[in-house]
N, C-alpha and C positions, 0 to 999 in steps of 0.2 A: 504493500500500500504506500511506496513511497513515490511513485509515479501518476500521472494524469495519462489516460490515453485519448488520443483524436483519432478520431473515426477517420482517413483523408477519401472522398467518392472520388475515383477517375474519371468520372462524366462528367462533372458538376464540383469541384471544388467551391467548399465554402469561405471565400474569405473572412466572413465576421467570425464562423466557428474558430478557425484557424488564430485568429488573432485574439480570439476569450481563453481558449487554450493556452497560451503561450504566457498570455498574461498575470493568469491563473497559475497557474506552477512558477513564476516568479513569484509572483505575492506567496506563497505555500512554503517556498523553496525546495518544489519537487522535482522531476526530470520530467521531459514531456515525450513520448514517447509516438509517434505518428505509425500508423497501422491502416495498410488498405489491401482487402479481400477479391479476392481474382473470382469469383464464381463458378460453379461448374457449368460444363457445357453438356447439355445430353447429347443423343447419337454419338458417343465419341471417338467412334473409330470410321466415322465418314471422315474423307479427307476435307470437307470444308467447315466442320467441326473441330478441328485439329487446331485448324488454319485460324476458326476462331479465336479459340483458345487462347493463341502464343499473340494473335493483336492484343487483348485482353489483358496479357501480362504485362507487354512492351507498353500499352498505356500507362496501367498502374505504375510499371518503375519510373514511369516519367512523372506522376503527378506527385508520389511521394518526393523523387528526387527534387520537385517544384515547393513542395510543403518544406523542405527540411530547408533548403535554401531561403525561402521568406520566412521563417520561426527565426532563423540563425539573423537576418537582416534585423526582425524585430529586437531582440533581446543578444546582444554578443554575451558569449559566455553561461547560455540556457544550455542544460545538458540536455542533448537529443538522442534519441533511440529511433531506429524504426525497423517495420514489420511488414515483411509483405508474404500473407497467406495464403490458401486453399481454400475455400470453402462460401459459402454465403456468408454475406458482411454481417448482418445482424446476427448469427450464430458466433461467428469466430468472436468479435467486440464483446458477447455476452460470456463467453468463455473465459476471454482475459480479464473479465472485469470483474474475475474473484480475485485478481490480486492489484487491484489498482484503487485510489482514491476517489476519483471521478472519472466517469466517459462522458466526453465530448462531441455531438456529431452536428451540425448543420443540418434542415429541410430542404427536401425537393417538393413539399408542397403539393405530394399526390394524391388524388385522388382516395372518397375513404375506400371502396372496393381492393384501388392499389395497397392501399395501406394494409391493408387487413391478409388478403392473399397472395401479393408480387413478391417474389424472392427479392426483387429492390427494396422491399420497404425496410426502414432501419429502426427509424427514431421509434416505430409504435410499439414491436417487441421487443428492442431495448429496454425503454423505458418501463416493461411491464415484466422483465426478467431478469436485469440487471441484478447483482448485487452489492452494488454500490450506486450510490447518488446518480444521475445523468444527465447533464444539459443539454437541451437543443436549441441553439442557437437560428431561429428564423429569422431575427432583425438584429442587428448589434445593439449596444447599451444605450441609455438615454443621457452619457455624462455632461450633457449642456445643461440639465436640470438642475437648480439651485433647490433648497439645498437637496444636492445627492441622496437618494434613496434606493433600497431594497425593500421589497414588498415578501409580506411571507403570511399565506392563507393558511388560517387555524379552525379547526371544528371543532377541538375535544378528543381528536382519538389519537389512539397511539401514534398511528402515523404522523401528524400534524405536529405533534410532540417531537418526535425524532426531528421533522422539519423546522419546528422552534430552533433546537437545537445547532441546527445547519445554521440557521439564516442568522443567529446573534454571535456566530463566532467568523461566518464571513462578512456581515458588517463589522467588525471589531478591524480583519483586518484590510478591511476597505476604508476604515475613518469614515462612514458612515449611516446615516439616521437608519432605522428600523422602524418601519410598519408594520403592525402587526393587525389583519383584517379579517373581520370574523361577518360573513356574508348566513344573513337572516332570512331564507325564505319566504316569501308570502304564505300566509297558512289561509285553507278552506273553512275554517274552523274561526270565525272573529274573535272568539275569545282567546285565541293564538295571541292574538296580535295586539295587545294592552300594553301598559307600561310596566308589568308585574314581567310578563317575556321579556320583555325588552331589557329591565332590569336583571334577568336571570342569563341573559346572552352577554352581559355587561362585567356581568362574577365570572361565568363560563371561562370568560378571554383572561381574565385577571389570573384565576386560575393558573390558566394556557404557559403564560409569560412571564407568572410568580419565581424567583431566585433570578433570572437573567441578570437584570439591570445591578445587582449588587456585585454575582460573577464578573461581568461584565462593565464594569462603571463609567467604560470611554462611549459606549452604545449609547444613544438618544433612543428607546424604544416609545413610539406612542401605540397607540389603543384604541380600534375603531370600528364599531358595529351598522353596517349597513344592509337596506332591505334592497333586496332582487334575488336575481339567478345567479349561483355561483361563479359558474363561468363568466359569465356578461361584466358581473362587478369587479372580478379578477383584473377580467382580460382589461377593462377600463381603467384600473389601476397600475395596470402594466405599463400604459401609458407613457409615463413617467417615473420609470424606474430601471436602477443598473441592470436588475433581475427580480424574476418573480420565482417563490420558493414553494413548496407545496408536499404535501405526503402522497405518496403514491397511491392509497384508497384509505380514503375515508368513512365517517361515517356512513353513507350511505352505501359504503357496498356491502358484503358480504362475506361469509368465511370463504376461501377457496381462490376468493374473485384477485387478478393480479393488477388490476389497475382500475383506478374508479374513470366513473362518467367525465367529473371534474377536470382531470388530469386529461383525459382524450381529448375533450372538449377545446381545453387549453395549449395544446399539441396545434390546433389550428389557427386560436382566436390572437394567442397571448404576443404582445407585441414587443416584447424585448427576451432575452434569453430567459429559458424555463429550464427550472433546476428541479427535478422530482427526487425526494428524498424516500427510498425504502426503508423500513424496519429494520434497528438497528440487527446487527448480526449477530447469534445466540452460541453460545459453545454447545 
């Protein structure tokens, strides 16, 4: 775990990915280690299957050889690694990321059908089998934003906890403010929705964020209950912010389920890098 990996796509290099990566293992002081996955080819003993193949690779070694080269321009003196594997990217990525910090990957912004069934898709079952943290980086950070913020969505559940956790120790060492957003859905029920909820959503979060600020004494964390749709409110928050932090299922999902609605949701909407934090790891 003393490493960050970046996912690097041969087709689509992400420059924001690429440059949240690098930045990131500076601020950590970890190695950054650049990993891109060749795919298999079926039919593989047609000869234009073969043929596919080896273009396939000769690209990869070029975009890694392109990633190491601008990481190295960004940061002189980032210790660099790279990987270039066999296998579907999403699998190989989740493989390495039992021994890693964070994975890093950039969106191609596909389709949900592609997402769900295309051996391209990366970010949805990373994000949902990972075992460690995962950013996907679809827009770069919002650093023009005075002052500087991180946003980090709480419910109450374990997970969101874990993701407390993430988010008041990389604002700590971002030097800056913490938000912590606790998003109230509209209830069918009016009697949901009095100031008696409103006050009990109000303890919930205090709860959530209770010990930080004193661990923590450099963090400004504030405290904020708003009504809507999770997503919607998130994503609107994301706004303006370096990153938006999150548990990888929350309340609302269930035993078994590897990634809540939230999280998918936010996979499309969230407008600066999404950091999904899993459950910490159990011996």
């Amino acid at each position: 775990m003393n490493e960050i990996l970046l996912g690097v796509d041969p087709q689509e290099q992400s420059i924001p990915a690429l440059v949240w990566a690098a930045d990131e293992a500076v601020r950590k002081g970890l190695a950054l280690r650049l990993v891109v996955a060749v795919p298999p080819v079926h039919d593989g003993l047609r000869y234009d299957a073969l043929a596919h193949q080896s273009a396939l690779r000769m690209r990869a070694e070029s975009a890694i050889a392109n990633a190491e080269d601008l990481a190295r321009e960004l940061h002189d003196g980032l210790r660099i690694a790279t990987d270039l594997v066999n296998g579907v990217p999403a699998a190989a990525l989740r493989d390495m990321a039992a021994r890693a910090a964070l994975v890093v990957v950039g969106s191609r912004r596909l389709g949900r059908a592609a997402e769900m069934f295309s051996e391209s898709s990366v970010a949805v079952p990373l994000t949902a089998r990972a075992d460690c943290p995962v950013v996907v980086v679809r827009a770069p950070e919002h650093t023009a934003v005075h002052p500087p913020t991180l946003v980090v969505g709480v419910d109450g559940s374990e997970s969101s906890r874990a993701a407390v956790a993430f988010a008041v120790e990389e604002a700590s060492l971002r030097e800056v403010r913490l938000r912590a957003v606790w998003v109230w859905p509209r209830s069918v029920l009016a009697r949901d929705d009095g100031e008696e909820g409103l006050a009990e959503r109000h303890r919930l979060l205090a709860e959530s964020v209770a010990g930080w600020a004193e661990r923590y004494p450099d963090v400004g964390i504030s405290e904020e209950v708003v009504r809507g749709h999770p997503v919607e409110q998130l994503a609107l928050a994301s706004q303006e912010s370096q990153a938006l932090v999150v548990g990888r299922v929350g309340r609302g999902g269930y035993s078994g389920m590897r990634m809540g609605s939230t999280v998918h949701g936010l996979l499309h909407r969230a407008m600066c890098p999404l950091i999904t934090v899993p459950l910490p790891r159990r011996a």
